[in-house]
N, C-alpha and C positions, 0 to 999 in steps of 0.2 A: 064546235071548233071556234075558238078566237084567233080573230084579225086584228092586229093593230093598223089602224091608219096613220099612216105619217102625216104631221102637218105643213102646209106648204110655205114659204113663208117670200115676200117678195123679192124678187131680182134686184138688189140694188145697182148691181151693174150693166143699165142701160144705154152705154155708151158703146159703141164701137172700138173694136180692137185697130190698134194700130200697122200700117204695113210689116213692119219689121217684128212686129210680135210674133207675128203666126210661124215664120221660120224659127222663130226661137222654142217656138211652143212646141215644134213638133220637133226640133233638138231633146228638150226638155222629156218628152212622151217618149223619144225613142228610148233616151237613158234611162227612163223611171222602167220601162221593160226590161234590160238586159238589166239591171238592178234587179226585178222580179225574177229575171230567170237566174240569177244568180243566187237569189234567195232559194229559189226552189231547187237547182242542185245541190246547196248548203243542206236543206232540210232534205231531201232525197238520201245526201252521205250520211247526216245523222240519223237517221232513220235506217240506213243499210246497219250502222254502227253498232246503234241499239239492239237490231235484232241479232247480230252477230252477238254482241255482250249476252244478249239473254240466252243465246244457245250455249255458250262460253258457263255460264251461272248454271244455268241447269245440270250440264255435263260435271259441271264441278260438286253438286249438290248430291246425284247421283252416284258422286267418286265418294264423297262423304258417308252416303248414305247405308254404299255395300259398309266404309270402312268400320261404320256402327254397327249396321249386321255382323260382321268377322267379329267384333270386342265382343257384342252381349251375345253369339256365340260361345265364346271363348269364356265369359265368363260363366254365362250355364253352364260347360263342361267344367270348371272349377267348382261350380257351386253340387255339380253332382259326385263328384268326386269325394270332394270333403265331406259331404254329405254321407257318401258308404264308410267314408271312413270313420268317421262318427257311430253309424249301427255298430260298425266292425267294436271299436272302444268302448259303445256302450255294453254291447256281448261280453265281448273280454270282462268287465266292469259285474255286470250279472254273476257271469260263470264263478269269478272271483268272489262275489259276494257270497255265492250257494257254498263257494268250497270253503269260505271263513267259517263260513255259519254251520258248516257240518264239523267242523273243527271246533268250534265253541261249544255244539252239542256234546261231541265225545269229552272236554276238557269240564263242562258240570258233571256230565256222568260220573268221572273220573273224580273228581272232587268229592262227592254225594256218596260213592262207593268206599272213598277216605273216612267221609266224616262217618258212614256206618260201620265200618271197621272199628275206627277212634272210639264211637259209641257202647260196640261190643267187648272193647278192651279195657274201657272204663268202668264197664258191668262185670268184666271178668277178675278187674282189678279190686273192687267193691266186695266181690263176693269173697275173694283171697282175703282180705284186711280183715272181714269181718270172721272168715275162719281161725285166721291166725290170732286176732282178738281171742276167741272160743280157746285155742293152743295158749295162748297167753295167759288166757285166767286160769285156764285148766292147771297148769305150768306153779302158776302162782300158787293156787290151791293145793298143789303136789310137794309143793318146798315149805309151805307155811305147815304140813301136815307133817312134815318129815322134821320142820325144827320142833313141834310141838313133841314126836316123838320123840328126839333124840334130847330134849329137857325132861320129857316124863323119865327117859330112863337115866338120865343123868342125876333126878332126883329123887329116883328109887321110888317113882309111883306106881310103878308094875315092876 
């Protein structure tokens, strides 16, 4: 434990007070009291003030405090909200996709079964041409044999 000592230092007023002083003095001491108690009621009220304010603060912090609970309430229930509603969109968005995409299947089917038709009728077409070529030469050869007749007997070669 530390003690400080005070140091003393001499009385330089070693004289005697005078008559009339002491009535004054104790004038003086009575005021410097009711001055003290005056202070101390002062500090008494501020001090009642203070703790009134701090109850005042608190109450108000606590009014604050619910009105922050109610908002981030309020906004969780928004944020769960848009939340379903989002799955709900994303669903929709899915289901949508699966029915494009069964669509698009049936529409290459659809195509693929075009282009193999187009393919058979080109093969059909191919094979026609080239009969009709066969008809055509035959044709050719039927009339070239018939002028060569109709010269032979025009020139009395049979």
């Amino acid at each position: 434990m530390r003690t400080a000592l005070a140091q003393k230092y001499p009385d330089s007023e070693s004289t005697d007070m005078a008559q009339n002083e002491s009535t004054e003095l104790a004038t003086q001491v009575a005021e410097l009291r009711a001055d003290v108690r005056h202070v101390q009621t002062d500090v008494t009220d501020i001090k009642a003030d203070l703790c009134s304010l701090n109850q005042r603060m608190d109450a108000g912090f606590e009014k604050v405090d619910r009105k922050f609970e109610r908002v981030e309430q309020k906004i969780d229930d928004v944020d769960k909200k848009s939340e379903a509603r989002f799955e709900r969109l994303d669903k929709k968005i899915d289901d949508l996709d699966k029915k494009s995409e069964a669509k698009f299947e049936r529409l290459d089917r659809t195509v693929q079964e075009i282009k193999d038709s187009m393919a058979e009728i080109r093969l059909d077409i191919k094979v026609s041409l080239a009969s009709a070529k066969l008809w055509a030469f035959g044709l050719y050869a039927a009339l070239a044999g018939t002028l060569l007749y109709v010269i032979a007997r025009a020139a009395k070669w049979f």
